[in-house]
C-alpha positions as CSV (number, residue, x, y, z in Angstrom):
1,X,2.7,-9.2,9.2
2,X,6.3,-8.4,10.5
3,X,7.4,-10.4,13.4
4,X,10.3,-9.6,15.8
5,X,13.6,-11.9,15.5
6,X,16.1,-11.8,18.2
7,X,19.0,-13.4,16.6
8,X,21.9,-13.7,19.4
9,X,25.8,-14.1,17.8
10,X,28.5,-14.9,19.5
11,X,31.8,-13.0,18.7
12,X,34.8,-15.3,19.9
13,X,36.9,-12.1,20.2
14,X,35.6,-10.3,22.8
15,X,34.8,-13.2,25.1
16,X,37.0,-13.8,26.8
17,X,36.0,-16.2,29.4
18,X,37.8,-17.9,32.3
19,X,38.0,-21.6,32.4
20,X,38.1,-23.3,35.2
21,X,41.1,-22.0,37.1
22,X,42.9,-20.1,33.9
23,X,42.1,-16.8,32.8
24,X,42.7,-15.9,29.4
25,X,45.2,-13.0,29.0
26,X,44.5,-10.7,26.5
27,X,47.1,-8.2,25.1
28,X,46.0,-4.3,26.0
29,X,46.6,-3.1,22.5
30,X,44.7,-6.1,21.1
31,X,41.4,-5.4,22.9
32,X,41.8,-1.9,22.4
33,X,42.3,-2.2,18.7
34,X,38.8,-4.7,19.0
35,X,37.2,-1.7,21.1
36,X,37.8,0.6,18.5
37,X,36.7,-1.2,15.5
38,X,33.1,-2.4,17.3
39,X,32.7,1.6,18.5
40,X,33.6,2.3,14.5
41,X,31.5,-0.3,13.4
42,X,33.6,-1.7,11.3
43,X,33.9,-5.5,11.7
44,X,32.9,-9.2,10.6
45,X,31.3,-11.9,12.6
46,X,31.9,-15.4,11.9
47,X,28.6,-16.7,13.2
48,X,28.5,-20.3,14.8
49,X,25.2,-20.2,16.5
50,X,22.1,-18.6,16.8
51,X,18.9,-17.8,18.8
52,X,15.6,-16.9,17.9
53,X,13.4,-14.9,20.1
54,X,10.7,-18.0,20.8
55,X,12.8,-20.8,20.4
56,X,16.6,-22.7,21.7
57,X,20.1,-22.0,20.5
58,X,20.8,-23.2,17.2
59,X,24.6,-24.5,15.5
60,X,25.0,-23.3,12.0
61,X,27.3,-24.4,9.5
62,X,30.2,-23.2,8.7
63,X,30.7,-19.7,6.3
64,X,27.6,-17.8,8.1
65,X,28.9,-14.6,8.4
66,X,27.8,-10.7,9.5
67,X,29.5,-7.5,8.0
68,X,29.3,-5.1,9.6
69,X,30.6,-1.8,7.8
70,X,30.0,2.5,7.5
71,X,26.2,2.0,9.7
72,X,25.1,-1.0,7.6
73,X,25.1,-4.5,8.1
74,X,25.5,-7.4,5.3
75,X,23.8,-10.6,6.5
76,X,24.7,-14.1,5.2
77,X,22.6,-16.4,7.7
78,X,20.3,-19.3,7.5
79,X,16.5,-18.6,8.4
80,X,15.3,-20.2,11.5
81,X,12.0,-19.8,13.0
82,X,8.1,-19.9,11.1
83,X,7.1,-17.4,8.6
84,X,3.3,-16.2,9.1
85,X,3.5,-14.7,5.7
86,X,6.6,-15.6,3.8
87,X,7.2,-13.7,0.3
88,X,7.7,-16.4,-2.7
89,X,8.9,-15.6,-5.9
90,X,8.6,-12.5,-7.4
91,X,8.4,-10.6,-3.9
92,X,11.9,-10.9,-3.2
93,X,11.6,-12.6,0.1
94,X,15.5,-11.8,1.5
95,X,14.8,-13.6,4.6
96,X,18.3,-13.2,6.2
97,X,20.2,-12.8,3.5
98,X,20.1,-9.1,3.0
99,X,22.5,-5.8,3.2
100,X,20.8,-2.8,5.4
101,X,20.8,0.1,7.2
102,X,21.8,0.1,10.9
103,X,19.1,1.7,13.1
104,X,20.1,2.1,17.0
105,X,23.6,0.8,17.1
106,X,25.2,0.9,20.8
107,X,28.1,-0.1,22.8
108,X,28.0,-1.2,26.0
109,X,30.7,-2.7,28.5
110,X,29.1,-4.7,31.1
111,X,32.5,-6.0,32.3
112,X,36.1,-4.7,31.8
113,X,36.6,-7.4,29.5
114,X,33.2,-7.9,27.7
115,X,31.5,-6.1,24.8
116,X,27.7,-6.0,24.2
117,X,26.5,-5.0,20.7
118,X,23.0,-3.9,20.4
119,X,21.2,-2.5,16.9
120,X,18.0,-3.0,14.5
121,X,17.8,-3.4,11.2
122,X,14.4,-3.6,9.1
123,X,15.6,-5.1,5.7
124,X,11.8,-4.4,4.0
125,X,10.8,-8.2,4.9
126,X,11.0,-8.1,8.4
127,X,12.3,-6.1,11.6
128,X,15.8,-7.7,13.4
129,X,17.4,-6.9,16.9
130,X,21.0,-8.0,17.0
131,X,22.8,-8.8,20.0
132,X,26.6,-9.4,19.3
């Protein structure tokens, strides 16, 4: 049975938050140069949390990444969550450590200053939604 992961990354770069009374000042051609290489899809995220669909956020370790590059993205990420029916040994279980197809990538700019990543992938094991 296939089961539906949300896995939410956060991607330092684009958020660019306001603390308190400071707002973080971000240079034009910087952000545009980030613009162009999430509408290219052509980037890496260093990943320091995640979030499953049914469950809290969760830290990871350090050296958790996501490539993503020409429509398909390299995963390098700790499972979280239950398997129903996990694959062991010769299946080929990749849990989240796979390289696949991208299937519904998308843009979106909620704010002037904000980025939303949306896209599926279905790596053979399972289905994923990612939310960058």
């Amino acid at each position: 049975m296939k089961k539906l992961m949300l896995i939410s990354m956060t991607l330092m770069a684009l958020l660019m938050m306001s603390c308190g009374s400071s707002k973080t000042v971000v240079d034009p051609a910087q952000a545009q140069a980030i613009k162009t290489l999430l509408e290219e899809g052509q980037y890496m995220v260093m990943v320091g949390s995640m979030r499953p669909l049914s469950s809290s956020t969760i830290s990871v370790s350090l050296g958790q990444k996501m490539i993503v590059r020409d429509g398909t993205v390299s995963c390098y990420l700790p499972y979280v969550g239950s398997g129903q029916n996990v694959g062991y040994g010769a299946s080929g279980y990749k849990a989240l450590n796979f390289s696949s197809p991208i299937l519904d990538y998308k843009v979106e700019y909620p704010k002037e200053d904000r980025a939303r990543v949306t896209f599926r992938v279905d790596n053979g094991d399972d289905h994923y939604r990612f939310h960058v």
